[in-house]
Each structure stands twice: as C-alpha cells, then as structure tokens.
C-alpha positions in Angstrom: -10.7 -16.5 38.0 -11.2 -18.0 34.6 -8.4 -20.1 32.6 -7.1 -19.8 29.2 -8.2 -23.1 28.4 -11.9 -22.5 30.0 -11.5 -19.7 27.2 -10.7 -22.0 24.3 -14.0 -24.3 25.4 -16.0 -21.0 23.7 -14.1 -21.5 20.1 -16.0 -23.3 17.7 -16.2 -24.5 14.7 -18.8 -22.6 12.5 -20.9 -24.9 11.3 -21.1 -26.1 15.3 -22.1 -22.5 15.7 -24.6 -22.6 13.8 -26.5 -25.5 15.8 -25.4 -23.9 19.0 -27.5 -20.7 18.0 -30.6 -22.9 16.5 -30.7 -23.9 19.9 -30.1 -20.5 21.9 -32.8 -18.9 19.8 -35.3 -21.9 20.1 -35.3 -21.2 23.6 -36.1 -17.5 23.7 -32.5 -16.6 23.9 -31.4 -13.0 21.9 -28.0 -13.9 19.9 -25.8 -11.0 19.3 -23.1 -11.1 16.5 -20.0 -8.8 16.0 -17.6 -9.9 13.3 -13.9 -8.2 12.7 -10.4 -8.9 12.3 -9.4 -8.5 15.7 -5.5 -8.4 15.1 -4.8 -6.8 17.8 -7.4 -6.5 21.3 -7.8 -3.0 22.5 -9.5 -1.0 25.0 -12.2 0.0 22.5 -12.5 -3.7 20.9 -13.1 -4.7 24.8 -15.6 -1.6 25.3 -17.4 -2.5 21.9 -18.3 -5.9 22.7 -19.3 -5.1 26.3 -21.9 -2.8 24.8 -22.8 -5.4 22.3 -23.4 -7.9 25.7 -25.5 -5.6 26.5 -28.0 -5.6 23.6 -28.9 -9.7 23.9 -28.4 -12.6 26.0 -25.4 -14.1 24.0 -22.9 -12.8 22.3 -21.4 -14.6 20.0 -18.0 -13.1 17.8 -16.8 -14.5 14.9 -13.2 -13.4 13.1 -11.9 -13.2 9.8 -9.7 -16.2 8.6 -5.8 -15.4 7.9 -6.4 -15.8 3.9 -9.4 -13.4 4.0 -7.9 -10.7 6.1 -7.0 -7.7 3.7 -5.1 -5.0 5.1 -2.2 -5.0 3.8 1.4 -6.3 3.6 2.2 -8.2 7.0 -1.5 -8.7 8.3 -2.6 -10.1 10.2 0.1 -9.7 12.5 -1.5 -12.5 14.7 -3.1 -15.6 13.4 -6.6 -16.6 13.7 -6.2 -18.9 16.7 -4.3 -16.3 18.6 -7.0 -13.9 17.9 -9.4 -16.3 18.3 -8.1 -17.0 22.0 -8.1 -13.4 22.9 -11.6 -13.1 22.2 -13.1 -16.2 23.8 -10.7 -14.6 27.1 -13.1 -11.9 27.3 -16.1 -12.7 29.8 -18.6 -10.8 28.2 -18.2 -13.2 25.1 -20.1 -16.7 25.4 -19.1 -18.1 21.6 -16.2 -17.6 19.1 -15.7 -18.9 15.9 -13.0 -18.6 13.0 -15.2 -17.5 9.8 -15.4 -19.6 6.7 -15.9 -17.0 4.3 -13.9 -13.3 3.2 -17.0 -11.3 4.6 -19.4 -11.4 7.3 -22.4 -11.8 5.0 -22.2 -15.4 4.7 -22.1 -16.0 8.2 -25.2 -13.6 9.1 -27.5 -15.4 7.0 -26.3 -19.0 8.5 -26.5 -18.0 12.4 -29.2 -15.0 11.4 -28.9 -13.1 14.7 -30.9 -11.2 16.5 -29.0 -8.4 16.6 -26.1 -7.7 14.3 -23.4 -5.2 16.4 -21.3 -2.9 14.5 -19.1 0.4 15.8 -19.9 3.9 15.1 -17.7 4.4 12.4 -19.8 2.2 10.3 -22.7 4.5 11.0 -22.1 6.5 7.7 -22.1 3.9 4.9 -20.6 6.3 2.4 -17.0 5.9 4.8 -16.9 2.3 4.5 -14.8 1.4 1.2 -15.9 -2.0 0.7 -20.0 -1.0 0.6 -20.2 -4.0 2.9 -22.1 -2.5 5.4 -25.3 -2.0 2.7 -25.4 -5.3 2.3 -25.3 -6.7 5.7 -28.1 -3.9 6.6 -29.9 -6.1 3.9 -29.1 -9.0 4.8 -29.9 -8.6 8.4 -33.2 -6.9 8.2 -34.5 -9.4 5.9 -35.1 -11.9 7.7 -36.2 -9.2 10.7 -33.2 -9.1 12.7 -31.6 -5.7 13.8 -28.6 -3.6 13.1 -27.0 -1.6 16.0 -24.4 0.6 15.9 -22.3 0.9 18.9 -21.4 4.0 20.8 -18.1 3.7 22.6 -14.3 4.8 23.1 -12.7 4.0 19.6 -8.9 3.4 18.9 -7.4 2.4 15.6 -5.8 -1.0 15.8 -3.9 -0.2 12.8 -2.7 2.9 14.0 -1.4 1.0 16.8 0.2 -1.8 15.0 1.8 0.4 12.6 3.4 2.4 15.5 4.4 -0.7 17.6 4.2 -4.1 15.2 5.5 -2.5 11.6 6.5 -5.4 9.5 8.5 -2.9 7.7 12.2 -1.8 7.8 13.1 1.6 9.1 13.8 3.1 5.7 10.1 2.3 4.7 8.5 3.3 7.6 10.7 7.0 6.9 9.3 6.8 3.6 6.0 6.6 4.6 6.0 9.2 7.2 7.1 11.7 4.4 4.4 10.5 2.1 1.6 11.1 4.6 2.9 14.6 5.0 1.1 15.2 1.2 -0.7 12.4 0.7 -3.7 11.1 2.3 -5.6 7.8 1.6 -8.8 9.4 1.7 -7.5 11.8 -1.6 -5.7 8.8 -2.9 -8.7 6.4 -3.0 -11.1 9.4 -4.2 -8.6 10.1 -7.4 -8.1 6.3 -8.3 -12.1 6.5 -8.3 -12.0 8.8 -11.1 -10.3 6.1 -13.1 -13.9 4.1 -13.1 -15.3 6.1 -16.0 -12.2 5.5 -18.2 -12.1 3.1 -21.9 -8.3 1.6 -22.2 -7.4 0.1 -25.5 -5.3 -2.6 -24.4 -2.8 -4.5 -27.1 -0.2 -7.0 -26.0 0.3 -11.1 -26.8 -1.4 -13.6 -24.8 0.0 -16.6 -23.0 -1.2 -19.4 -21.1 0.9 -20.1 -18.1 0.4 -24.0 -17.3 1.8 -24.8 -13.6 2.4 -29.0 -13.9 3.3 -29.7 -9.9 5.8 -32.6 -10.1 7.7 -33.7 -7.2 11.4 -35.2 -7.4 12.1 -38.6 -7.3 15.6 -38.6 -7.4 18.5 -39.4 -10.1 17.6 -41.7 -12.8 19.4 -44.9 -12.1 20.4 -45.6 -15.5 20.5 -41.7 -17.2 22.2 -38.8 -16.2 18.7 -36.7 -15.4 16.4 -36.3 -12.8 13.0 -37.9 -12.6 9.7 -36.5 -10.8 6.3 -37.7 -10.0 3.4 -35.6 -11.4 1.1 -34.3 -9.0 -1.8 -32.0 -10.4 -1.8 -29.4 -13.0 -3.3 -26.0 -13.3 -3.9 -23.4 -16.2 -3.9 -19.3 -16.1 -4.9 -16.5 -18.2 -1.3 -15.2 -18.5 0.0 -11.6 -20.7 -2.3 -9.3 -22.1 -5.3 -11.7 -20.3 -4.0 -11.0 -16.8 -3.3 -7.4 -17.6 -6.6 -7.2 -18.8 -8.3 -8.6 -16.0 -6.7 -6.3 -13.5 -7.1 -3.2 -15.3 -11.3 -4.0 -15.4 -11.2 -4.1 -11.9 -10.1 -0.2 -11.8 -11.7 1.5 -15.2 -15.1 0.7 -16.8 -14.3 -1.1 -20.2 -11.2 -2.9 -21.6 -11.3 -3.6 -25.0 -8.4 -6.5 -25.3 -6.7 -6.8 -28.6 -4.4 -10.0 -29.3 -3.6 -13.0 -31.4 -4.1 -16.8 -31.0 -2.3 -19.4 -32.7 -5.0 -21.8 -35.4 -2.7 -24.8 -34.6 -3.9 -24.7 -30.7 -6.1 -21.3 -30.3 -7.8 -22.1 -27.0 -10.3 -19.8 -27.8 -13.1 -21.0 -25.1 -10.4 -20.4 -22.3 -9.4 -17.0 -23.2 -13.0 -16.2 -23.4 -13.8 -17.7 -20.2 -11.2 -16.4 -18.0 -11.6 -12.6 -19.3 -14.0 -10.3 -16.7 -17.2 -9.3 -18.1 -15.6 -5.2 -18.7 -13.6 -7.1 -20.9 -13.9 -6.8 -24.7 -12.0 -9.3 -26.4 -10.7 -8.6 -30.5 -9.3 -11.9 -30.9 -7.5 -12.2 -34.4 -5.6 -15.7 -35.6 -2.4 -16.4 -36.7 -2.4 -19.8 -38.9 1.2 -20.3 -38.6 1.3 -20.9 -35.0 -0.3 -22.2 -31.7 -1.4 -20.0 -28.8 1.4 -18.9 -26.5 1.8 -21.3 -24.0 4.6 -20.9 -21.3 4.2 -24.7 -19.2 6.2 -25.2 -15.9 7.2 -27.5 -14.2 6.8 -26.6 -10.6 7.6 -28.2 -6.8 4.7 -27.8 -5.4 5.9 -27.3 -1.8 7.4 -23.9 -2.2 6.9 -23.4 -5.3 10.2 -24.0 -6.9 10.2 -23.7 -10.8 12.1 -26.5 -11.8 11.9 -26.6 -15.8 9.5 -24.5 -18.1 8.8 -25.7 -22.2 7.7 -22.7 -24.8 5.1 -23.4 -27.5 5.4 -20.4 -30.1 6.2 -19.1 -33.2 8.1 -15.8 -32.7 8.8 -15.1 -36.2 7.0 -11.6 -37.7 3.2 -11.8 -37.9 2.0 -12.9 -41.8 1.3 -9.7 -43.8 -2.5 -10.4 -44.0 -2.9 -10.2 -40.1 -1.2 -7.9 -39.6 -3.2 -5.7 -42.0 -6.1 -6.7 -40.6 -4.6 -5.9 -36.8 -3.5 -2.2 -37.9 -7.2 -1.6 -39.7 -8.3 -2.4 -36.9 -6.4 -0.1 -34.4 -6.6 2.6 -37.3 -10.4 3.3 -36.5 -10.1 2.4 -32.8 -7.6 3.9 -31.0 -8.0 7.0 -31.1 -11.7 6.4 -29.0 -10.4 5.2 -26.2 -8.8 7.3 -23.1 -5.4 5.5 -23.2 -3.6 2.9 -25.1 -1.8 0.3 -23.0 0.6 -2.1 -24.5 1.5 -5.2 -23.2 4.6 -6.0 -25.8 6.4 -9.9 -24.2 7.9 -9.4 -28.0 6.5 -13.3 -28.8 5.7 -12.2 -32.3 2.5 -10.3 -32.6 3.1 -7.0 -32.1 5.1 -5.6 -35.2 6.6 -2.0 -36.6 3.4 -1.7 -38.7 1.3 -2.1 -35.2 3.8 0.0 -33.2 3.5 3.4 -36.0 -0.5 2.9 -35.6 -0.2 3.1 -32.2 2.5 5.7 -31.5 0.2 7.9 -34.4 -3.7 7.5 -33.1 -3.5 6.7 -29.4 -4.6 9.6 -27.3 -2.1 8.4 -24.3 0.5 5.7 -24.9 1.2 3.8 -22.3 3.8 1.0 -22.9 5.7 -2.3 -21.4 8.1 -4.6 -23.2 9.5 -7.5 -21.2 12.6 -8.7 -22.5 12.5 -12.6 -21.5 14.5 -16.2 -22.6 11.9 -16.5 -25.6 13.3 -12.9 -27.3 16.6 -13.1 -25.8 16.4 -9.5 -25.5 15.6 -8.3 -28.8 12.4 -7.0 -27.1 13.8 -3.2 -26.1 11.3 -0.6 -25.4 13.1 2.1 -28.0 11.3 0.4 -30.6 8.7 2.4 -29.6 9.5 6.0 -30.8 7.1 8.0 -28.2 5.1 6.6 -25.6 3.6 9.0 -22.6 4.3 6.3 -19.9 6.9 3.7 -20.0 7.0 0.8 -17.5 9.8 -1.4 -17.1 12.1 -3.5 -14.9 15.7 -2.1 -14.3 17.3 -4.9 -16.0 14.9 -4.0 -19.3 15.8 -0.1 -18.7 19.5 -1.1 -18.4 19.1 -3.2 -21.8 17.9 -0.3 -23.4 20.1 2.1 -22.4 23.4 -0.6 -23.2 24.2 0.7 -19.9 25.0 -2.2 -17.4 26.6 -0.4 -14.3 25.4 3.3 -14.6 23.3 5.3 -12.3 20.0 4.6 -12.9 18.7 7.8 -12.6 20.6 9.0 -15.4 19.7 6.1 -17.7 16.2 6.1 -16.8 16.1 10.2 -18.2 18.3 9.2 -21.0 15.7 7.0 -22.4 13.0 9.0 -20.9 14.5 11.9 -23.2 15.1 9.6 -26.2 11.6 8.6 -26.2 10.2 12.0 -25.6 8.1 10.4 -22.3 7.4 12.5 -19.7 6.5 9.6 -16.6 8.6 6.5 -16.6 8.1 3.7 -13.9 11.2 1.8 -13.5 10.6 -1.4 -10.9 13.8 -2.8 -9.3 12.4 -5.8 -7.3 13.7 -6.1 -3.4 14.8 -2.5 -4.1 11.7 -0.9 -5.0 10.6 1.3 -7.8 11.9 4.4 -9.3 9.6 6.9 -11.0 10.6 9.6 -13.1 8.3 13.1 -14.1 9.3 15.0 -16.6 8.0 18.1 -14.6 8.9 16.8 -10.7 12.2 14.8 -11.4 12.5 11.3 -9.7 10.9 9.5 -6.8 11.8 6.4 -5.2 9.3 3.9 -3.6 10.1 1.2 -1.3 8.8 -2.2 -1.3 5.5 -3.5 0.7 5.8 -6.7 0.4 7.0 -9.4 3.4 6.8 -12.5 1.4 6.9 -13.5 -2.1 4.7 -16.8 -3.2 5.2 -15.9 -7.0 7.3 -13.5 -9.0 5.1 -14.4 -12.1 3.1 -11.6 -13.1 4.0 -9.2 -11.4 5.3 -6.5 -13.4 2.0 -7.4 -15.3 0.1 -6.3 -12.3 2.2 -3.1 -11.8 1.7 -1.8 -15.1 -2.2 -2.8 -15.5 -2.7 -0.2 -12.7 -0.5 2.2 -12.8 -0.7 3.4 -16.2 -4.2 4.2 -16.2 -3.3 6.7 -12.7 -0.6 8.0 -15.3 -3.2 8.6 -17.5 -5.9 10.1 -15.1 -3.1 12.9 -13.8 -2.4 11.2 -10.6 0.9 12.1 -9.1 4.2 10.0 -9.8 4.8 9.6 -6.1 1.3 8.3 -5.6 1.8 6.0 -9.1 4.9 4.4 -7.2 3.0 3.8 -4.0 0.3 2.1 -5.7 2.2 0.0 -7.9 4.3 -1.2 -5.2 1.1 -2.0 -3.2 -0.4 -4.3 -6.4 3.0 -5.9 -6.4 3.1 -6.8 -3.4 -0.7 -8.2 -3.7 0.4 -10.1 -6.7 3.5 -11.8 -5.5 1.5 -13.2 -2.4 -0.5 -15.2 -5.4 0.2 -18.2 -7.4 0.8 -16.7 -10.8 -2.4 -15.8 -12.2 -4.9 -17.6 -10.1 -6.7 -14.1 -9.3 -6.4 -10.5 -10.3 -5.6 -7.4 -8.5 -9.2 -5.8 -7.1 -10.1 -2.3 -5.9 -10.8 -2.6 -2.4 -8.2 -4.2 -0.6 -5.9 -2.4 -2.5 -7.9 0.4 -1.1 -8.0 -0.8 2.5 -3.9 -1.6 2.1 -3.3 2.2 1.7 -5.8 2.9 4.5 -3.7 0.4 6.6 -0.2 1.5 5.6 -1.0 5.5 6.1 -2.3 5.3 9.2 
C-alpha cells in the first residue's frame, strides 16, 4: 500500500522536471504529459490519465498554478499543493509538477514530450474557447512529438463543484438556476463575439493612478501625525486609459479621445500603456498637468491610507475645446457607439456634451461623482444617452432621492433622459438593470474577495455598453458586468485589463 508522503516524493519542481525528463528520454524512455487544473479528482480524471499511462513509459502531469487558474469566482476551490498531492496519489502517475506559466505551452516546449495527452473534448478545436489547443498541436508536432486524444468516461468537474463546492450564497445559486433556464454560455459567448467587428468612439478624462506602498511607523514623537516608511511605488493607466484598454479586448478598434495637462503631460506613458486596437486623439490643455490621483497605500492588505490630487478642474480654455468639438463633429458619427467616460475633472464640457448627444449613433454614458467634483458631476447633464451606467449612490445623486426605491428612481431618470437600458451597480448588492421594453432585472454579485475596489465600475461599463449596443439582452448585460467586476476587484487597480476568454470560461464555469 503506498503512503501519502511516498506520493509527495513524485512533486517536483519544474525546472527539476525538466532534468528528470532529459534523462528519462536519453535512455529510450517515452514521456507522456497531461496538463489541467485538476480542482477536483474524478473518476474520469482517474480514467484519462490511466489511458495516458498507457501511451508511454512515464507519465508525467503537470497543474495550473492558483494565480493562473481562470474559471471563475471562487476557483480553484483547492490549492495547487492539494491538487498537486492528489495527483502524485495516483499510481499510474510517476511525476507531478506545479506549472510556472498560465498555459501549458510553455511547459511543452521545456520537457518536449513524447506524447502530449489530451481528452476527447478537445478533439474539435473549434469547442475550445481559448484556441489553445492549435497552438499546443503546433507546438508539439514541431519538434516531432505526438498529440493524442483520449477516449474515456468524461464528467464535468465544474458541474460537480458547482452542485457540491458553490462558493456562492443560496440566493445566487437561485439566480443562476433561473438564468440557465434562457440563457446558455454557448449563445452568450457566440453574441459577445459579434461585438469583435465593432468601432467605439470612446471620450472620457484620463488619470494616472500612482500606488506609493508606505508602511506605518507609528505616531510622530514630537507632531500630532503619523509617520510611514516608503516601500516601492507603482504607476497605472487609470480613466478613459483603463476603459480603453478593456473595451479593445472585446471590439476591434477604440479610438480614445482625452486631454493631458502641458505642465506634466506624460505623454510617453499614456502612449505606452494603451493596447495596439487603441487609437489615441490626445489634445493638451496648457493650464494644467495630467490627472494624477497618487495613494498612499499599506501594502499588506492594501489599505488606502491617504491619496493627493494634481488637477485643474476649472472649464476647458475656449480654444481646446473648439478644437475637441471639431473634432468629434466629423467623427462621431463613424463609429458604432459613443462611450463616455465623464470623472467630471474638467475636460469634458456642455459644448462637448451637445456634440455628442447630436452625432453619436449610440450614446453610451458614465459620470462618476467622486471627492475631486464633490458631486457636481450628475449624469442629467447629459440630455439623452441610449445606455446610462452608474453606481446607486450616483443614480440617488441624480435623482435627489436619498431613501427611495430604487427602482422607481432608476425609471425616473431613465425617463428624464429618454434612455431605454440603464445599469445601476450597487456593490455587495449587485446590479440593477432597467429595459425600457422588459422592465428591471437584478443581478447578484460573483465575486468572493475583493483586492481593489479601484476601477471597477470602469471595468463594468467598458464591457457592458458595447453588449448594450450590439442588442444583447439586459439580463445577460448584468451577468456579464457582474462577472468583469468581479475579475477586476481581484486586481490591484489597473495593473491588467479585463480579457475575453476567461471572462468566457467564467460563464462556462458558473452555468454549468
């Protein structure tokens, strides 16, 4: 009978791997690979890698680190080692290792197998949503290794842990049910596909979010204040840059159009944080610096202990402004949607607002209201927008209505603004959407831990308004957006953008 810890003498680290196989395959040994997730060992994971046994004289398994694994809110729902452990149990596996890298690929060209092992359902590249299994093909049959597809009894591990590990409460897990009733991810992934051929004019101020990590060193001895002890610093594309970014991972050209300050216009950065589907129209302000939000951050949980402004909030000079509208004037109308990214930090004026409102095609609109416009920044300064996204506190600002149902605020301003789809996020409670046609819809959250707030409602809007804009349901809209939130509160403010496919694999996971 074999121990657990004669089991943990398989796991190794992958670069030891890698000299384990150089040796296996200098002396006439065939090295079989499988790679997966493995979050939760089955009778079909056991049946899979038997077969695999079967096709070498080693088989080696290697899994997909925690950070890398992308299947949603609250996965894995066991950690690497523990799934690591449960492989290396098996007796038909002689090697485990914990990968190094998001994908397999990396790893097949470093141990270069034999024979690479996948399951059946891989057998028809056109079902696998990330395209990966193209480019392992490649990878493995050039260098004249072989690909096999196993054969065997197949269960759905996600299916399984969805039924017996949820990480959600049993309101969500109702929700969901419902959803699946209508919905399938298959039809939701195919219409959010469509959105790849689409041109979004997007308009909206651009910040610089700078996170300073301090940690605290106690009371001054002689002041009243507290003193800290910088750590490291680190700089993001924040605003209309971070929506931009995530909306060119979804449609096929963003043309970005914002102001930097002359004083401070950091130029080279915005330019080298933008994705390459990114068109930037960069005009300049000569009154001001670039937006710049810095915080002072605890870098242990991330505690935001102090943030300094740099702007000039007051109206943007006349001459800019011109410049700004002449240019929306003979633009907007050749795009497929409008999206406005409005923080209210100056740039974005009436003159701006009647271009917009008049030549965009669809409207789709966000205005944060934030300690730098002290809620001057309402979104009924826009007199007609076809989507409206906003947090319930913005919506409530709007509306002057502190304590009323939500609902009927929401269509208030829905009907004031003559918008037919309105997205109304409410943070641990959800989102409420709103169609004209279809009434209201409210969407639970996905999320099991939060990192960062920042950018979040950023994220939400990037994506959802071109799904408004492509007809996709408002019951869908909410799903998605809740998905992308809960994606960007699980990173440190802008550090990466929202991408197609594990989004796409999330809804796979959660509809299960």
């Amino acid at each position: 009978m074999r121990s657990v810890s004669s089991g943990r003498t398989k796991i190794h680290p992958i670069a030891e791997l890698a000299h384990i196989v150089e040796k296996l395959k200098a002396g006439g040994k065939t090295v079989v690979h499988c790679h997966g997730v493995y979050d939760l060992m089955h009778p079909g994971h056991i049946k899979h890698l038997e077969a695999a046994r079967g096709q070498g004289d080693v088989l080696i398994v290697t899994i997909t680190p925690d950070r890398f694994v992308n299947k949603g809110p609250g996965r894995p729902v066991f950690n690497e080692h523990l799934r690591a452990e449960s492989i290396a149990a098996l007796a038909c596996v002689d090697y485990v290792a914990v990968n190094s890298w998001p994908t397999a690929l990396e790893t097949i060209n470093l141990l270069k197998p034999g024979v690479y092992i996948k399951g059946s359902d891989y057998a028809a590249p056109e079902k696998d949503i990330t395209g990966g299994i193209l480019h392992e093909r490649e990878a493995v049959e050039g260098y004249g290794g072989r690909l096999h597809f196993t054969d065997e009894i197949t269960f759905s591990s996600t299916e399984l842990l969805n039924k017996f590990f949820s990480v959600f409460p049993a309101e969500t897990k109702e929700f969901l049910e419902k959803f699946k009733a209508s919905h399938t991810a298959d039809s939701i992934i195919d219409a959010m596909k469509k959105m790849s051929s689409m041109k979004v004019l997007l308009v909206g101020d651009t910040i610089i979010d700078e996170y300073h990590y301090c940690r605290g060193l106690g009371k001054a001895s002689k002041e009243n204040m507290i003193c800290t002890k910088f750590i490291s610093e680190e700089r993001f594309a924040g605003g209309v840059l971070a929506c931009a970014n995530h909306a060119a991972g979804f449609v096929k050209e963003v043309r970005m159009v914002t102001c930097l300050g002359a004083e401070d216009d950091k130029r080279e950065y915005v330019l080298d944080h933008l994705k390459p589907n990114v068109d930037p129209k960069l005009f300049t302000r000569s009154d001001a610096c670039t937006v710049t939000k810095r915080r002072f951050v605890d870098p242990a949980f991330l505690d935001k202990l102090f943030e300094v402004q740099f702007f000039n909030d007051h109206p943007l000079p006349a001459e800019v402004s011109s410049q700004v509208c002449g240019f929306l004037e003979g633009a907007a109308a050749d795009y497929d949607m409008v999206l406005v990214s409005d923080f209210g930090h100056g740039f974005i004026d009436d003159k701006i607002i009647e271009v917009l409102c008049r030549k965009a095609r669809f409207l789709a609109v966000n205005t944060q209201t934030n300690s730098a416009n002290n809620g001057y920044n309402l979104i009924t300064k826009y007199p007609k927008a076809d989507y409206i996204c906003i947090d319930e506190p913005e919506m409530r600002y709007a509306a002057r209505d502190k304590y009323g149902d939500i609902r009927a605020v929401t269509e208030r301003i829905a009907k004031a603004m003559h918008c037919a789809k309105v997205a109304v996020t409410r943070g641990h409670m959800g989102a409420l959407v709103y169609d004209k046609t279809f009434g209201f819809n409210e969407i639970p959250i996905f999320s099991d831990k939060v990192v960062d707030r920042v950018g979040a409602g950023d994220a939400f809007l990037s994506v959802t308004a071109p799904m408004v804009a492509a007809g996709i349901p408002m019951d869908v809209v909410g799903l998605m957006g809740n998905l992308v939130g809960a994606f960007k509160v699980s990173i440190v403010c802008n550090r990466s953008s929202i991408e197609p496919v594990p989004l796409y694999k999330s809804v796979v996971t959660i509809l299960k």
